[in-house]
LUMTI-622778 format. One line per field, with one value per residue (C-alpha): residue number from 1; x, y negated, z. Coordinates in pm, whole numbers, m for minus. Example, Ala and Ser with C-alpha at 12.3 -4.5 7.8 and 13.67 -1.06 7.14 Angstrom:
! residues 2
num = c(1, 2);
X = c(1230, 1367);
Y = c(450, 106);
Z = c(780, 714);
//
This chain:
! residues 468
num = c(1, 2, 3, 4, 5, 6, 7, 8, 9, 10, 11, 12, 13, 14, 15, 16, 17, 18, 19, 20, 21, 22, 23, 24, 25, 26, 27, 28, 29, 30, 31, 32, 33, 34, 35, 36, 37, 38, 39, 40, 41, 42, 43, 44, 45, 46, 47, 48, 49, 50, 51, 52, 53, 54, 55, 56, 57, 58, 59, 60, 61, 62, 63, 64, 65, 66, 67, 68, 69, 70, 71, 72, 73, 74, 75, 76, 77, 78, 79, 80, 81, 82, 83, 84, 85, 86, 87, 88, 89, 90, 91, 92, 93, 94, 95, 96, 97, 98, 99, 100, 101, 102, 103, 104, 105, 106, 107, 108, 109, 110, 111, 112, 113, 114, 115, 116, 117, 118, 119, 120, 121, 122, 123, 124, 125, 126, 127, 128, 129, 130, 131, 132, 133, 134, 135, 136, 137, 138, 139, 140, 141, 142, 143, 144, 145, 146, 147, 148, 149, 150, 151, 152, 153, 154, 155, 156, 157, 158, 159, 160, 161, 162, 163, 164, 165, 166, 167, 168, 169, 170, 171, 172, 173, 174, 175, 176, 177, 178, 179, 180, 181, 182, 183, 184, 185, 186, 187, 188, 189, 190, 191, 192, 193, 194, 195, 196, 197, 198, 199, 200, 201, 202, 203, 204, 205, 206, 207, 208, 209, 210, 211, 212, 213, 214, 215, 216, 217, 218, 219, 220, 221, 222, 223, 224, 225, 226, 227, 228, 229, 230, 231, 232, 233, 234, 235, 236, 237, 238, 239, 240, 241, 242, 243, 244, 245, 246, 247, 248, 249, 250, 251, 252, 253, 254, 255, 256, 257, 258, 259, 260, 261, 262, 263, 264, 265, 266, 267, 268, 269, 270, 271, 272, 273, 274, 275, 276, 277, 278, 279, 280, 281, 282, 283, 284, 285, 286, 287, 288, 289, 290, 291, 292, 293, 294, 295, 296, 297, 298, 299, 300, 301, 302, 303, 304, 305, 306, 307, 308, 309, 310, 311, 312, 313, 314, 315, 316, 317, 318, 319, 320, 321, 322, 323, 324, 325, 326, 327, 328, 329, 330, 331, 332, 333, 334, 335, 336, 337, 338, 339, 340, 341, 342, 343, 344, 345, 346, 347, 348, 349, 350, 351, 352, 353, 354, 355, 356, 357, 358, 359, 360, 361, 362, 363, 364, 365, 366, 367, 368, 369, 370, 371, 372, 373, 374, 375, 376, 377, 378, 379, 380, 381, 382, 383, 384, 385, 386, 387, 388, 389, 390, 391, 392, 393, 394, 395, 396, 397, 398, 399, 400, 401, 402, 403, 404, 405, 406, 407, 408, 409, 410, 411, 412, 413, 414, 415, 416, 417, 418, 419, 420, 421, 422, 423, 424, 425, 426, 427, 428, 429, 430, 431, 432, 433, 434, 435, 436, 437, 438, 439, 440, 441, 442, 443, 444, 445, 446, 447, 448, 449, 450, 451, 452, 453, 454, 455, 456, 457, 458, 459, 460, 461, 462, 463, 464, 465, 466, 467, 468);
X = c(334, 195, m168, m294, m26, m160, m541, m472, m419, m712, m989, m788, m937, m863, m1081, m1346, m1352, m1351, m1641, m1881, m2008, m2080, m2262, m2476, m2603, m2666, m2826, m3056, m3110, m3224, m3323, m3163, m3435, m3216, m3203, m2918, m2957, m2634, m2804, m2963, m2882, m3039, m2998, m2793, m3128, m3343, m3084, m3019, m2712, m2747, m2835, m2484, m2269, m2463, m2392, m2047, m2057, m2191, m1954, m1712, m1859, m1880, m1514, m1473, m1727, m1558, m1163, m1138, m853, m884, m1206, m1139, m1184, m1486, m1669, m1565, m1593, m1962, m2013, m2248, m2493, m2491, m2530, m2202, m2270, m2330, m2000, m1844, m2036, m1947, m1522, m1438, m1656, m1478, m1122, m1301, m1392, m1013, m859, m1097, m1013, m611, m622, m847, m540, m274, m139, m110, 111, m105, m449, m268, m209, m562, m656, m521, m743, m1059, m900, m872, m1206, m1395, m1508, m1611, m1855, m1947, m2251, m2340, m2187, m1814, m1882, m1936, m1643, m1466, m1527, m1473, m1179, m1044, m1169, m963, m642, m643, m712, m347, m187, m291, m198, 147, 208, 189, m75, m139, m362, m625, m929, m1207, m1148, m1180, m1489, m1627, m1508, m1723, m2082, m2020, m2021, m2282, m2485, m2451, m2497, m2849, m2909, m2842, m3057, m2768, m2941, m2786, m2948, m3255, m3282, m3207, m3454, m3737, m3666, m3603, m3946, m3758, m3674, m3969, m4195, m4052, m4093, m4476, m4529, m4282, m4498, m4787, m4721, m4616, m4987, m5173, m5009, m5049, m5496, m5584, m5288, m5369, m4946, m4701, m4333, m4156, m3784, m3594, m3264, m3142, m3334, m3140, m3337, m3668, m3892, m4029, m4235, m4455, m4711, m4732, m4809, m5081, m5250, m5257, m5380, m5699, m5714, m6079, m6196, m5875, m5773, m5386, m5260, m4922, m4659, m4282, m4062, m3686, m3391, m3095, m2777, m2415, m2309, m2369, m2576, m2683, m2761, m2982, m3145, m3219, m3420, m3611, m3704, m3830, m4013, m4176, m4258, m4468, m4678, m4716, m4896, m5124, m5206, m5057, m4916, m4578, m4226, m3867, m3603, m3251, m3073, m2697, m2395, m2082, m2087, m2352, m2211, m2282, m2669, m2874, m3251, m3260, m3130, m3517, m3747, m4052, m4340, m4614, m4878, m4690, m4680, m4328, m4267, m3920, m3842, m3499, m3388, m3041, m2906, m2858, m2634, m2388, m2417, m2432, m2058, m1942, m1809, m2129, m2304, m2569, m2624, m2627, m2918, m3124, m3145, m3204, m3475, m3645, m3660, m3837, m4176, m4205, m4569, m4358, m3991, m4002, m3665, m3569, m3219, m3038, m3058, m2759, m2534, m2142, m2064, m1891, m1530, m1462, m1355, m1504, m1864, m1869, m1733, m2014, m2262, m2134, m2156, m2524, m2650, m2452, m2554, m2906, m2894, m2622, m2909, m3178, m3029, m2945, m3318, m3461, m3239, m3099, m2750, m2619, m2791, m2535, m2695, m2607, m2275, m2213, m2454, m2218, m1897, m1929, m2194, m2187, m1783, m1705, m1975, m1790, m1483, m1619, m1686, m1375, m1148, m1131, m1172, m1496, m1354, m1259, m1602, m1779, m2118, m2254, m2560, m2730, m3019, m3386, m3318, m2960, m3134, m3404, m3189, m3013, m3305, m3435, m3154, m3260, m3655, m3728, m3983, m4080, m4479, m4664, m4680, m5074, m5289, m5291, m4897, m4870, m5117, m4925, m4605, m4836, m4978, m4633, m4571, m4870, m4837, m4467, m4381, m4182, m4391, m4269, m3932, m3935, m4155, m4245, m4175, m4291, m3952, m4147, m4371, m4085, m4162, m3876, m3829, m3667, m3554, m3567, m3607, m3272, m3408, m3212, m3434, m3595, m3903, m3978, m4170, m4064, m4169, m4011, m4087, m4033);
Y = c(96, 169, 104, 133, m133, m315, m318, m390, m721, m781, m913, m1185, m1459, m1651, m1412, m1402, m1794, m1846, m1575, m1691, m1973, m1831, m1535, m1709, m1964, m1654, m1498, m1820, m1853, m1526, m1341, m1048, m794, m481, m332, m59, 140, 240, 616, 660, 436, 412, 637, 558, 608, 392, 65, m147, m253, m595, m447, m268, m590, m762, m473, m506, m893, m895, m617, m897, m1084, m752, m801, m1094, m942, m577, m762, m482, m574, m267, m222, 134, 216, 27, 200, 507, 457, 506, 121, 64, 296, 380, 750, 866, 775, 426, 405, 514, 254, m34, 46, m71, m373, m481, m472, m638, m944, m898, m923, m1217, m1430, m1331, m1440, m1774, m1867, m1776, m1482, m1274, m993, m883, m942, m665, m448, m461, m444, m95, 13, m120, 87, 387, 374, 236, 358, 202, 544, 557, 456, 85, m34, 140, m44, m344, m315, m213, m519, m740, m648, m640, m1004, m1072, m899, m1080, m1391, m1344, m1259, m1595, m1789, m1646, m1705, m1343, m1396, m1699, m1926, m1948, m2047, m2255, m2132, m1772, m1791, m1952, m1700, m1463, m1670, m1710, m1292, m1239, m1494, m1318, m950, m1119, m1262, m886, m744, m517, m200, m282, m642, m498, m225, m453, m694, m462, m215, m470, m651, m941, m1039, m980, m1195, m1548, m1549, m1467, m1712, m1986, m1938, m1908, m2308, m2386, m2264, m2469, m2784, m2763, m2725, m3013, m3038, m2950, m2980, m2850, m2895, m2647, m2735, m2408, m2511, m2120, m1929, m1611, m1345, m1508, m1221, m1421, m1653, m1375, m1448, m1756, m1709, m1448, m1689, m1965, m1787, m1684, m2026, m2077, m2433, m2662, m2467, m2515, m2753, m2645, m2460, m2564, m2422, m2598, m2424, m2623, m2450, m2485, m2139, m1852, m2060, m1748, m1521, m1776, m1834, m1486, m1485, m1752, m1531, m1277, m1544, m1690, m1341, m1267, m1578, m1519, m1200, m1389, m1639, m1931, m2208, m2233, m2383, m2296, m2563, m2577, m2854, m2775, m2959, m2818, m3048, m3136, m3463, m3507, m3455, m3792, m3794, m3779, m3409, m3296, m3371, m3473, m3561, m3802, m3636, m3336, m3267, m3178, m2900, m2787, m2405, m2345, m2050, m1976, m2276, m2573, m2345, m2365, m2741, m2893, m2734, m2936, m3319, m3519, m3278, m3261, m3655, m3654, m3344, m3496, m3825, m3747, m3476, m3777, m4029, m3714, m3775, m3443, m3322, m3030, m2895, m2549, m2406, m2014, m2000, m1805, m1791, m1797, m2029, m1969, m2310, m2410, m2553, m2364, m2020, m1779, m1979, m1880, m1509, m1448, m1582, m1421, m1122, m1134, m1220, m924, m694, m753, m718, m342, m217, m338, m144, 105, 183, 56, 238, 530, 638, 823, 618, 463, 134, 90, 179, m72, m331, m336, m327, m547, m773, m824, m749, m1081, m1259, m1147, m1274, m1643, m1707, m1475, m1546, m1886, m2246, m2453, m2668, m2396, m2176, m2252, m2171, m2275, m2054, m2330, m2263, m2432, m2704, m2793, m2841, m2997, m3284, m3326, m3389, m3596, m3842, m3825, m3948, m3599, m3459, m3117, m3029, m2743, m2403, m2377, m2104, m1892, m1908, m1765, m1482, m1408, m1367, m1155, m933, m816, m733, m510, m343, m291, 82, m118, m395, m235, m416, m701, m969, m1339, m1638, m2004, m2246, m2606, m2565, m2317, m1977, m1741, m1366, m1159, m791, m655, m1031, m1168, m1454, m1365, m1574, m1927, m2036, m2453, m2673, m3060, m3441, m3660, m3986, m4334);
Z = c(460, 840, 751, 1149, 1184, 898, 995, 1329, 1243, 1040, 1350, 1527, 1671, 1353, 1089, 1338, 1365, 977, 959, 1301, 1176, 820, 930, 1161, 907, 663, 914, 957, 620, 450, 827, 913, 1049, 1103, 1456, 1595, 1861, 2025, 2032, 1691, 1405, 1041, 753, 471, 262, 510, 435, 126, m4, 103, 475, 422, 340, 617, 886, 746, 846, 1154, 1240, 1269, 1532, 1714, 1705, 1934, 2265, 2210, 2191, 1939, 1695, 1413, 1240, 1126, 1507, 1581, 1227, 1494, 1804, 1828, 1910, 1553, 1646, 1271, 1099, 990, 615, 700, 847, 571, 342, 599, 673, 266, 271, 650, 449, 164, 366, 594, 243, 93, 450, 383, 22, 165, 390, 119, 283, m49, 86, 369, 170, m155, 191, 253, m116, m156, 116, m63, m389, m188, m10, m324, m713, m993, m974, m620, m461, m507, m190, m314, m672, m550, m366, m650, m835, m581, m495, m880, m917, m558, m692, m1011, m802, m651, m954, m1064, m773, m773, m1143, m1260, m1518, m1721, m1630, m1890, m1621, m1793, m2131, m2022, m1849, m2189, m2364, m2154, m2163, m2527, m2519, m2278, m2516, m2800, m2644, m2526, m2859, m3011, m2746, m2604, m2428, m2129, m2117, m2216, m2015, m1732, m1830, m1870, m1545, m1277, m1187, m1067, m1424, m1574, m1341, m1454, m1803, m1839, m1596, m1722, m2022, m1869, m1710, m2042, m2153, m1860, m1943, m2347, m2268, m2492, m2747, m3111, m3189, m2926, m2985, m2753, m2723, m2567, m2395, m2416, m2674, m2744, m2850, m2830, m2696, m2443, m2692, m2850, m2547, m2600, m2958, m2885, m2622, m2874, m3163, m2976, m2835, m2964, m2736, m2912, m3207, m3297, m3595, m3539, m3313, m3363, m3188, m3157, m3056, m2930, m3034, m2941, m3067, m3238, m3481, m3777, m3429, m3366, m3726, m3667, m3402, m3582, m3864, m3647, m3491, m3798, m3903, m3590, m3608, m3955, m3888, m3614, m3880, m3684, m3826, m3690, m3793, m3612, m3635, m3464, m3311, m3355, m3139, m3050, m2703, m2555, m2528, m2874, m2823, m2947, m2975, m3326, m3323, m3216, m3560, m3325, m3500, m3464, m3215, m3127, m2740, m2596, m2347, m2285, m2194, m1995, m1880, m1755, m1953, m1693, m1499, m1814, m1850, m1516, m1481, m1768, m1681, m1823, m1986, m1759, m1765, m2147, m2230, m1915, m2052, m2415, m2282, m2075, m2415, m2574, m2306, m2224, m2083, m1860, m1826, m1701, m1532, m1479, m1256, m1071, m711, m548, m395, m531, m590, m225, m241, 64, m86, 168, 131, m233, m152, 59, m131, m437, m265, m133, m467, m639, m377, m420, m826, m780, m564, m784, m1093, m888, m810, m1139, m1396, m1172, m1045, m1351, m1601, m1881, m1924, m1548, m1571, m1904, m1723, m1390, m1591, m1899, m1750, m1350, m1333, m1560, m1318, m1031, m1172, m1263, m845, m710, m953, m1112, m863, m915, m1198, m1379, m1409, m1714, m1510, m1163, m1004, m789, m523, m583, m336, m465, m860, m665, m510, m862, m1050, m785, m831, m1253, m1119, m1217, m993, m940, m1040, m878, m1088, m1184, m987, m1357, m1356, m1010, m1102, m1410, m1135, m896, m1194, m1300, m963, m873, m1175, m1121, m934, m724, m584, m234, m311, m536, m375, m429, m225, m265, m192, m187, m514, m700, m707, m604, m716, m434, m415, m95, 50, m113, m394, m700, m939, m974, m1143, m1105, m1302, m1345, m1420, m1583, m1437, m1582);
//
């Protein structure tokens, strides 16, 4: 193969027309701050990964002014301004985007070409830039070996097969899950606070019914246990807690003991109960024992994603959660926006968001450390897959942004509420106590609070209304 040949090819008119437009809305949208000078550039150690990909993007558009047609030469030719190890950070992630546009437009011979260049220039054990090369550009090839029939297509069912994995790994508290859960601020700062607006909305109820839409492992409902035990002003008659369960039902049981076992030592009265339906479909009202005088709150967190990509299953959980009356719904999702039906949309935003979470772990947990090497390769890699790989249709989750859930629920009468003063202090508090406040910040988006890392939003917290 003449590679120079090859790459030569890769900046016409065409690529930088399908890739313009993009990269100036992204550049609207989450700001792009970075300045070159054609004399002295950056250091590698000065820039995040996400400054990296975006370099890498904008690069393109440097494309069209400098009627330079191979990107290997313009990394060289002294027009980035960059430090040589930049350079060599931005040259795989150019053929990674050459060889996303080439499988876009069908042209699965020239985007393998390209392929083999990200392979060569890329590790699954390189810095975080190479690795997230590396897995992008395994979920592209296996995108072509789809397309042209060399693998089955197994689609939907596959990417069940992997949330049904990652929910149980959660449920077992995998040390890669925890370890990412308890080293990366930007997890830890919604769920004391989703609790916490839980908490400010349950003041005057003697009986609070919480019904969690993803339960898992439960650790997140210890503080709220604690705060209610030394609730002194409205004592508490009784805390149920009601898990709704479409798999891994004894996992789940599990957690319930361990539950029932902490409150017991707090003295509080508490009950767990499940609600258990293979399709959420098959949800009815009746599948919640509410009781006379109990006040409902509703806990989600990372579930909606899984059920607004289902045909009706949405529609069905929303309307049996609204006949429960519940005081408050809080939500925890993903922020990220991988759910265009133009392919190269959901590429790029697929790759913001994972660029954001490689160089989060990558600070929190260390280069060498294992849990970041099982995280990235059992964990993010089958993530990757779900927007690269499959179509829309076919992904069994969909990562929405704030204002996309908030024009959904919107159309349910579902309004969002403002997160209470406490709940936003809870969110600061983990912060400042965090040895990396520098980097993961908070945002407000409307009345949702948004958890950033390095100013990319990789989290959502929102609290909601159900109206009549």
């Amino acid at each position: 193969m003449d590679v120079t040949r090859e790459s030569s090819s890769l900046a016409s008119l065409e690529l930088l027309n399908t890739f313009g437009c993009r990269l100036k809305r992204l550049r609207a949208e989450q700001g792009n701050n970075l300045s070159y000078s054609a004399t002295s550039g950056p250091s590698r150690k000065e820039l995040s990964t996400v400054d990296i990909i975006k370099a890498a993007m904008d690069k393109f558009l440097g494309l069209t002014s400098q009627s330079c047609g191979d990107p290997c030469m313009l990394v060289h030719s002294g027009y980035s301004g960059f430090s040589s190890d930049i350079d060599d950070e931005v040259e795989p992630v150019l053929f990674l985007l050459a060889s996303a546009d080439k499988v876009a437009n069908e042209q699965f011979d020239r985007a393998r070409k390209l392929l083999s260049m990200c392979t060569h220039l890329a590790s699954g054990t390189g810095s975080p830039v190479q690795r997230l090369v590396y897995y992008f550009a395994q979920a592209l090839d296996e995108r072509i070996e789809r397309k042209i029939g060399m693998v089955s297509s197994e689609g939907l069912n596959d990417c069940k097969r992997w949330l049904s994995l990652l929910e149980e790994a959660t449920i077992s508290l995998q040390p890669p899950l925890v370890a990412f859960g308890l080293a990366v601020p930007s997890c830890l700062v919604y769920k004391s606070a989703a609790i916490q607006s839980i908490l400010d909305a349950m003041t005057s109820a003697t009986r609070i019914h919480i019904i969690d839409l993803g339960l898992k492992n439960g650790m997140h409902w210890p503080f709220l246990m604690q705060a209610l035990a030394v609730r002194h002003e409205c004592p508490i008659e009784s805390l149920t807690i009601t898990a709704l369960v479409t798999s891994s039902e004894e996992m789940i049981k599990d957690t319930g003991k361990r539950l029932s076992q902490f409150a017991y030592t707090l003295g509080l009265p508490f009950s767990f109960k499940t609600a258990v339906v293979h399709d959420i479909n098959d949800l009815k009202e009746d599948c919640f024992e509410i009781e006379t005088g109990e006040r409902i709150g509703v806990y989600s967190s990372m579930l909606l994603r899984n059920v607004v990509a289902q045909p009706g299953q949405f529609q069905t959980l929303i309307r049996v959660i609204k006949n429960l009356h519940p005081s408050v719904m809080v939500m925890i999702e993903q922020e990220a926006d991988t759910t265009s039906s133009d392919f190269m949309d959901r590429f790029i935003g697929g790759l913001i968001h994972f660029s954001a979470l490689f160089d989060a772990v990558e600070v929190c947990l260390g280069d060498s450390n294992p849990q970041r090497m099982a995280l990235e390769g059992n964990y993010f890699c089958p993530g990757i897959r779900q927007i690269v790989t499959f179509e829309v249709e076919e992904r069994a989750a969909w990562d929405l942004k704030i204002k996309d859930w908030r024009a959904l629920f919107n159309s349910f009468n579902i309004v969002e509420k403002d997160l209470s003063s406490s709940a936003l202090y809870q969110a600061s508090l983990v912060i400042k106590n965090s040895a990396y406040s520098n980097l993961c910040t908070l945002s407000m988006d409307e009345k949702s609070l948004l958890s950033e890392w390095r100013g990319t939003p990789l989290f959502s917290l929102s609290a909601w209304e159900f109206l009549p």
